[in-house]
Structures are given as structure tokens and as C-alpha cells.
C-alpha positions in Angstrom: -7.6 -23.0 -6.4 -9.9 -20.4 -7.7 -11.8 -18.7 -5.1 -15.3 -17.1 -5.1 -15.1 -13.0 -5.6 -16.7 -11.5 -3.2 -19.1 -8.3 -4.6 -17.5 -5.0 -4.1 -18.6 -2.4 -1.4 -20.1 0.5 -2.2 -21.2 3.7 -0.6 -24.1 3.3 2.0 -23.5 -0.3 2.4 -23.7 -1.4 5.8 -20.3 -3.6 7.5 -20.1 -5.2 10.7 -17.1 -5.2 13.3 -16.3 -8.5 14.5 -13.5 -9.4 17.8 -12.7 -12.8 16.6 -9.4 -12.5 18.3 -8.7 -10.2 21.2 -11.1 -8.3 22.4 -9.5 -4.7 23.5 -12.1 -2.6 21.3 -14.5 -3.2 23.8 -12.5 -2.6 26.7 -13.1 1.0 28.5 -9.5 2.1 28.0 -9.6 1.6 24.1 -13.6 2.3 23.5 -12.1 5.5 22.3 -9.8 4.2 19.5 -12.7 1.8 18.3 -15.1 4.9 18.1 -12.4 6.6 15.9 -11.8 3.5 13.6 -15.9 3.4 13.2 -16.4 7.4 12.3 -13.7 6.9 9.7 -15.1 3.7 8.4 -18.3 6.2 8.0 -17.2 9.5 6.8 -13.7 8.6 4.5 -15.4 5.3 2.8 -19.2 6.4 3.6 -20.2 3.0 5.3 -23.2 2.4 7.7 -20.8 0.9 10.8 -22.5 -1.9 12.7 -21.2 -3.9 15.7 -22.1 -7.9 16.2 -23.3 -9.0 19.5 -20.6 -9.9 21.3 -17.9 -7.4 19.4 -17.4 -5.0 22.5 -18.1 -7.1 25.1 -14.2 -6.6 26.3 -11.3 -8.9 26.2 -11.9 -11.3 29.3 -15.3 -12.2 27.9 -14.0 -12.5 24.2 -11.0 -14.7 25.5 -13.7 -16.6 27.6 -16.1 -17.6 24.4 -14.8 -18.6 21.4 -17.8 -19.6 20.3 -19.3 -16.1 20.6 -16.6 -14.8 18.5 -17.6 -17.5 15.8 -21.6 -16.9 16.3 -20.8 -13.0 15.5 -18.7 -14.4 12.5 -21.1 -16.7 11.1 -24.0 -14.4 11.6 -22.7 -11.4 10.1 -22.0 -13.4 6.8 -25.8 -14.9 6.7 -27.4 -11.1 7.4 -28.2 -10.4 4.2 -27.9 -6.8 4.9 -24.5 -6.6 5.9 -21.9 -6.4 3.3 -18.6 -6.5 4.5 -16.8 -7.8 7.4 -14.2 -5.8 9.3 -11.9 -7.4 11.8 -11.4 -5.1 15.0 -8.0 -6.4 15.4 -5.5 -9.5 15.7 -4.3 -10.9 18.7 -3.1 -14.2 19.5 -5.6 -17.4 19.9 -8.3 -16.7 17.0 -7.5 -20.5 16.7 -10.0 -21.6 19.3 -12.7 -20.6 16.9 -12.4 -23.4 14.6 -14.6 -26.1 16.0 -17.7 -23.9 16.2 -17.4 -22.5 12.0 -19.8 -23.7 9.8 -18.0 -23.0 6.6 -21.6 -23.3 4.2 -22.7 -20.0 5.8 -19.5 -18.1 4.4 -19.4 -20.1 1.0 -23.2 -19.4 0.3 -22.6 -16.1 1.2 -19.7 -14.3 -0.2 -19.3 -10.8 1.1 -15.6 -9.3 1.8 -14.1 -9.4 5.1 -11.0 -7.8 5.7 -7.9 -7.9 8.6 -4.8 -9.4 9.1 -2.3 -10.5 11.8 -4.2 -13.1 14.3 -7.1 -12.4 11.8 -5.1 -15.1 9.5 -6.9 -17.8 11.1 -10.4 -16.7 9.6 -8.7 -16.1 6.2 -7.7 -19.6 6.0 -11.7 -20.4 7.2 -12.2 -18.6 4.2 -10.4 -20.2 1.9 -11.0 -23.6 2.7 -14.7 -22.3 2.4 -13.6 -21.0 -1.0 -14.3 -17.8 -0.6 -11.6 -14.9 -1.4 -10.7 -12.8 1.5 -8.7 -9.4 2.2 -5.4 -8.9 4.2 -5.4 -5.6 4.5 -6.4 -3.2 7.4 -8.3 -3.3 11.1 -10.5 -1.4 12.7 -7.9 -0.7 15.8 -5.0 -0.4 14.1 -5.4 1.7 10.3 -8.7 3.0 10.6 -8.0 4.2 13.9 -4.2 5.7 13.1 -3.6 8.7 14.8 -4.1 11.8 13.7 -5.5 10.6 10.3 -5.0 7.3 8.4 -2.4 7.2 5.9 -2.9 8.5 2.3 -1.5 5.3 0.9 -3.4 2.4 3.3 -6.8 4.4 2.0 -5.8 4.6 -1.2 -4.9 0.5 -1.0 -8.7 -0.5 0.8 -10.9 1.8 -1.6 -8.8 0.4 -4.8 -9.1 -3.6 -4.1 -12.4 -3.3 -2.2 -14.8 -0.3 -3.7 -13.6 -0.7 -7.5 -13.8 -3.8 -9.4 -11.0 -3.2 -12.4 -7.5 -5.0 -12.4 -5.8 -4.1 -9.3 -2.7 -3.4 -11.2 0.9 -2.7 -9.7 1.6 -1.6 -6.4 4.2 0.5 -5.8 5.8 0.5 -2.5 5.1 3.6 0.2 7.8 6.2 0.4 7.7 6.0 3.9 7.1 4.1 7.2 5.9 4.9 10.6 7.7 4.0 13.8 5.5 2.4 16.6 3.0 4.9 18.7 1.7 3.3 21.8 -1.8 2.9 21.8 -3.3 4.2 25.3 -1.7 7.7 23.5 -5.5 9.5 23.6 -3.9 12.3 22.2 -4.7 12.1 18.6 -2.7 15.2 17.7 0.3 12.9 17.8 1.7 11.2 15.2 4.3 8.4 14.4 7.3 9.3 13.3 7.8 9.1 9.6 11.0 7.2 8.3 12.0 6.8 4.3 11.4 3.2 2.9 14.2 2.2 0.6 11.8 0.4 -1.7 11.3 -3.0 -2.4 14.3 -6.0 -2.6 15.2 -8.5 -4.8 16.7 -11.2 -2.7 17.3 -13.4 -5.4 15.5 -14.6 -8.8 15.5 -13.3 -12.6 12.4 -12.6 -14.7 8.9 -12.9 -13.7 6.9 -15.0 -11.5 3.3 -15.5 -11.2 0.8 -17.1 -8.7 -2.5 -16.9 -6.6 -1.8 -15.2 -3.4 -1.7 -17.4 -0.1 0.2 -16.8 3.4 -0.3 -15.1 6.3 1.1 -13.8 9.6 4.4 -16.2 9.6 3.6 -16.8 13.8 -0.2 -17.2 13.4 0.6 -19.6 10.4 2.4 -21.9 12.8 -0.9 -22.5 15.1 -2.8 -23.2 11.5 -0.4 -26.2 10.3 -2.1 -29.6 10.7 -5.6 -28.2 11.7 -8.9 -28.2 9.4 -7.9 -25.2 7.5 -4.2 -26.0 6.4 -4.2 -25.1 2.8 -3.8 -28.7 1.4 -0.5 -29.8 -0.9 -2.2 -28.7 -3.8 -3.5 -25.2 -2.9 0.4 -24.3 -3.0 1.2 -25.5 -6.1 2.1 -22.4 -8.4 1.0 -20.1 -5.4 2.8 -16.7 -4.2 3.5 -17.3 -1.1 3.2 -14.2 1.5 4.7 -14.0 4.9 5.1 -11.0 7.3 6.3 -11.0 11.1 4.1 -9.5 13.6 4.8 -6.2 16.1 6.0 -9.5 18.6 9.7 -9.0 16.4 10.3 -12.7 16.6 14.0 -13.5 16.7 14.9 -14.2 13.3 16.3 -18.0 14.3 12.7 -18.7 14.7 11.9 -17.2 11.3 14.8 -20.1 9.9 12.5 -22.5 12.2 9.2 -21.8 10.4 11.1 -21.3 7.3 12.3 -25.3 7.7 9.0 -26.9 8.0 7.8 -24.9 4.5 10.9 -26.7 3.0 10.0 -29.8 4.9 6.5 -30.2 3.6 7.5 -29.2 0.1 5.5 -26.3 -0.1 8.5 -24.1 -0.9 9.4 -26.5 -4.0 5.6 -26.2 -5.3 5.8 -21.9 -4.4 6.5 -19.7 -7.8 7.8 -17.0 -5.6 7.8 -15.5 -2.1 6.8 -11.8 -1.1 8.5 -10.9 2.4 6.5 -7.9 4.2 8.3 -5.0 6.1 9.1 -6.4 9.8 7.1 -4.4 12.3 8.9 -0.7 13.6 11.9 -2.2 10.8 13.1 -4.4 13.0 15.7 -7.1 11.9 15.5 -5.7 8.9 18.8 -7.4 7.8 18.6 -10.5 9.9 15.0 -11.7 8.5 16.5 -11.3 5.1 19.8 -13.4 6.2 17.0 -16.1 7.2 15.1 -16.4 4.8 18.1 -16.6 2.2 19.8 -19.4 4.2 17.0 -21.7 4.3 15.8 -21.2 1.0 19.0 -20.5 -1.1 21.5 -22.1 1.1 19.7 -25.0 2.8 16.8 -26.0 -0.1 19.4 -25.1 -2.7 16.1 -23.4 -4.5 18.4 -20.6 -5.8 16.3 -20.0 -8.6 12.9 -19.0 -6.5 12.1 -15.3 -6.6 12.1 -13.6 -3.8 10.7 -10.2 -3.0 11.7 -8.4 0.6 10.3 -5.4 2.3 6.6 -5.3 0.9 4.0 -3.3 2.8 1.5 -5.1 4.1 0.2 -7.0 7.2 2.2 -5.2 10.3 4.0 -2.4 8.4 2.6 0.7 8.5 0.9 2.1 5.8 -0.1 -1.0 4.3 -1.6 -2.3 1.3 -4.3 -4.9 0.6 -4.0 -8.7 -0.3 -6.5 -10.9 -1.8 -6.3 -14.6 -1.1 -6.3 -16.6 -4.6 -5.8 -13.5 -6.6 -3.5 -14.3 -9.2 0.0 -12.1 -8.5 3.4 -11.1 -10.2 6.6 -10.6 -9.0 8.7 -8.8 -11.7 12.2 -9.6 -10.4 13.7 -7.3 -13.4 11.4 -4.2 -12.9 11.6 -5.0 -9.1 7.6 -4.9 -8.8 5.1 -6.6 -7.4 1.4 -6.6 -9.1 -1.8 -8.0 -8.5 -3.4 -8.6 -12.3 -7.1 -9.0 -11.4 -9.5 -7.2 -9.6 -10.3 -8.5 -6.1 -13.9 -8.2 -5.9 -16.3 -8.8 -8.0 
């Protein structure tokens, strides 16, 4: 399915911060973090920051209307001003949304948004609007890191959102950052650095290509037989992404999820599968024992590549993922590259 482009961003251009999910950055004891997010939204990538009505009207009245969070959604995308979308952060019951989307307003208006986690629930309102939308960072989380944002999550969002050439190949980071509790005002403190060991071949030979599609592998779950499942088709030939959230499910539950892909055939219509760092590097081993006993052992699909320990979605730094972009999995070079641009 080929999806609309959004245009790229560009200095001066004005975003909006949206709480479709949970709505902490509004809350008094993290108004802080979102006013650190926002300044570096405006001084590293020279945006004008704007909030929607209802994005820091805290999390009880967030949780409480759902179809506030979709009004701020909706009318960010018809403001013809605004151009670019920024999810504050994830949570856990964006799903609530879906009755009150009109899904005209984002295809007649194509402008990027961005987020990922909880925030997969308006990606797949994007795509079944057709519009092509960005997993990548939140206003909370990586525009907020402590200290500074990482070198290689800026490098990621100003190379697939402010520049409209071939993405190219993304190599992984040469480290990752252990979990730093948020209430931690202190911005003088800094995760803990670790060494990545690099991307994994879990199994496949050659190359494999495919439009991107996946998710958060929990939020996914709350998607499947609603409005916005991707339908049989959309996963014919796709690269499928999944990544586990900072919740560190227990990998039997990953072989769970893992069974209903198999079950609905999308993991015999898949061209390959990229696996994202768990969260802190937890069951590191396990999610990989999972994954290779449903699909290798179980769906005997012993040919389908298979690419572990990518950074994106709950890793830390991350890169950026466009929906419907059109991907390759080099199982040889052990690389993963995205060979369009993402905007247009």
C-alpha cells in the first residue's frame, strides 16, 4: 500500500504537541520535563512549539475524554499553519480514540506526526487514512532526555523528517542507556551508558525488501480486529516491525502474540521481520528464543529473515521509522536500510 508523503519540516515551521494517550505532560510533577522537551524542539531543530487545547490538561482529565484527545488530533492536522505533529508520550488506552477520528481530515491534510509506543494506535489511524507516519521520538521521553538528547536519536529525526533524499542505511548505535526514573529533576544526571553489540541475524540469507508496518507488539494486540487493523493485503511483501515496551512483557506472551501473526497468515505474506532492542535490554536472550520458536520452529518459515536488536521504539537512542517506506534487510551485510526518503 503506498502511502501519502508527508512534506518535510523545516526551520521556523510551527508543530503542535498532542496527549492522545496518557496525559502526564500536563501534570504538575512532570510540567518540568514537558518544558524541557518543548525548548529543545525550539532551539536543536528551530521549531515554533505549540500546545492543542486539551494537551496539558493532566492525566485524569485526558484519561476522562477521549474525545478531546481526538479533537486536539484532528484539529492540529486541519490548521493549516501547523506542520507537524508531536506525540507527548505513549501510555496505555490511546485505543478509546477511535470512534471519534474522522480519517478525511488527516488524508486531505498530510503533515508528519511523529511518536511511538501507545502512540501506535494513531499510526495505524494513519495508515488506514493513507497517510505515512513516523515512529520515532516523544516529547517526554527523547526530546526531554536528560542532560541532553542523544547525538544519534537527533541525528535519526532531522535525517527522515528535515531532509527529503534517500534515507539510506542505518547503522545501529554504539551504545544504550539504562532506565533513569523520571521524577529525577536533576538534569545533571545521566543514564548509564552500556555498549550495543550491534545488530543479529536470527536467521535468513540474502536480502529482503518491504514497506515498513508494525508497532509496539502490546499496543498492536488492542489494534487487531478494530477499524484500523492493517487488512490481509497491506502485509503482503511488508517488513514487519515489532518492539516490546519498558512494561518487559514476559517473553511467553511475546510466543502468544507471535501465534496469532502466524494464525492470520500475516507472517507467511511478511518478507522479513526487524525485532527492536527490549527496553533497559531486558530478556535479551529470551525474546529472541521466542520469536525463533514460533516462527522457525512452530511456522516451519525457516527461510524468513529475521533481524534482532534494532533501535527504535523503547530503546534508547532510537531511530526513526516510516510507515509504507519501502525497507531492506541485508541478511549478508547484516544491515538494515530504508531506500526512500520519508517525507516529501
Amino acid at each position: 500500500m503506498r502511502l501519502i508523503k508527508p512534506p518535510k519540516l523545516k526551520a521556523g515551521d510551527k508543530v503542535a504537541t498532542v496527549s492522545l494517550s496518557w496525559g502526564g505532560a500536563g501534570d504538575e510533577n512532570l510540567l518540568w520535563r514537558y518544558r524541557v522537551g518543548k525548548k529543545r524542539l525550539e532551539d536543536e531543530f528551530g521549531l515554533t512549539v505549540v500546545e492543542m487545547p486539551h494537551t496539558l490538561k493532566g492525566s485524569e482529565y485526558i484519561y476522562n475524554h477521549p474525545e478531546k484527545r481526538a479533537e486536539d488530533l484532528l484539529t492540529a492536522f486541519a490548521d493549516q499553519s501547523i506542520k507537524g505533529i508531536v506525540s507527548c508520550i505513549g501510555g496505555c488506552e490511546s485505543v478509546r480514540i477511535l470512534p471519534y477520528i474522522d480519517y478525511a481530515v488527516i488524508r486531505n491534510n498530510p503533515k508528519v506526526f511523529i511518536g511511538y509506543s501507545d502512540t501506535t494506535v494513531t499510526h495505524m489511524i494513519c495508515f488506514k487514512a493513507g497517510l505515512s507516519s513516523f515512529y520515532g521520538a516523544s516529547v517526554l521521553a527523547e526530546f526531554a532526555e536528560n542532560g541532553a538528547m542523544f547525538d544519534y536519536t537527533k541525528y535519526w529525526i532531522k535525517k527522515v523528517l528535515f531532509d527529503d533524499s534517500v534515507i539510506g542505511n542505518i547503522e545501529p548505535s554504539p551504545v544504550w542507556a539504562s532506565d533513569l526514573p523520571w521524577e529525577e529533576k536533576n538534569q545533571n544526571i545521566r543514564r548509564e551508558l552500556h555498549e550495543n553489540t550491534g545488530y543479529e541475524v536470527l536467521q535468513g540469507r540474502g536480502v529482503a525488501r518491504g514497506r515498513l508496518l508494525g508497532g509496539c507488539i502490546e499496543v498492536l494486540e488492542m489494534l487487531k480486529g478494530t477499524e484500523v487493523w492493517p487488512p490481509a493485503a497491506a502485509w503482503q511483501d511488508a517488513i514487519l516491525f515489532l518492539e516490546t515496551s519498558e512494561d518487559k512483557p514476559s517473553p511467553v506472551y511475546v510466543e502468544y502474540w507471535l501465534r496469532n501473526y502466524g494464525s492470520q497468515g500475516i507472517l507467511n505474506k511478511v518478507n522479513g521481520i526487524i525485532f527492536g532492542k527490549p527496553h533497559d535490554n531486558a530478556y535479551y536472550e529470551e525474546y529472541k528464543r521466542a520469536v525463533l520458536k514460533v516462527v522457525r520452529d512452530e511456522l516451519k518459515l525457516t527461510e524468513l529473515p529475521i533481524l534482532y536488536n534494532l533501535n527504535f521504539g523503547h530503546a534508547a537512542p532510537i531511530t526513526v521509522l516510516p510507515y509504507g517506506a519501502m525497507a531492506e534487510i541485508d541478511c549478508d551485510r547484516v544491515a538494515f536500510a530504508i531506500t526512500e526518503a520519508g517525507v516529501a
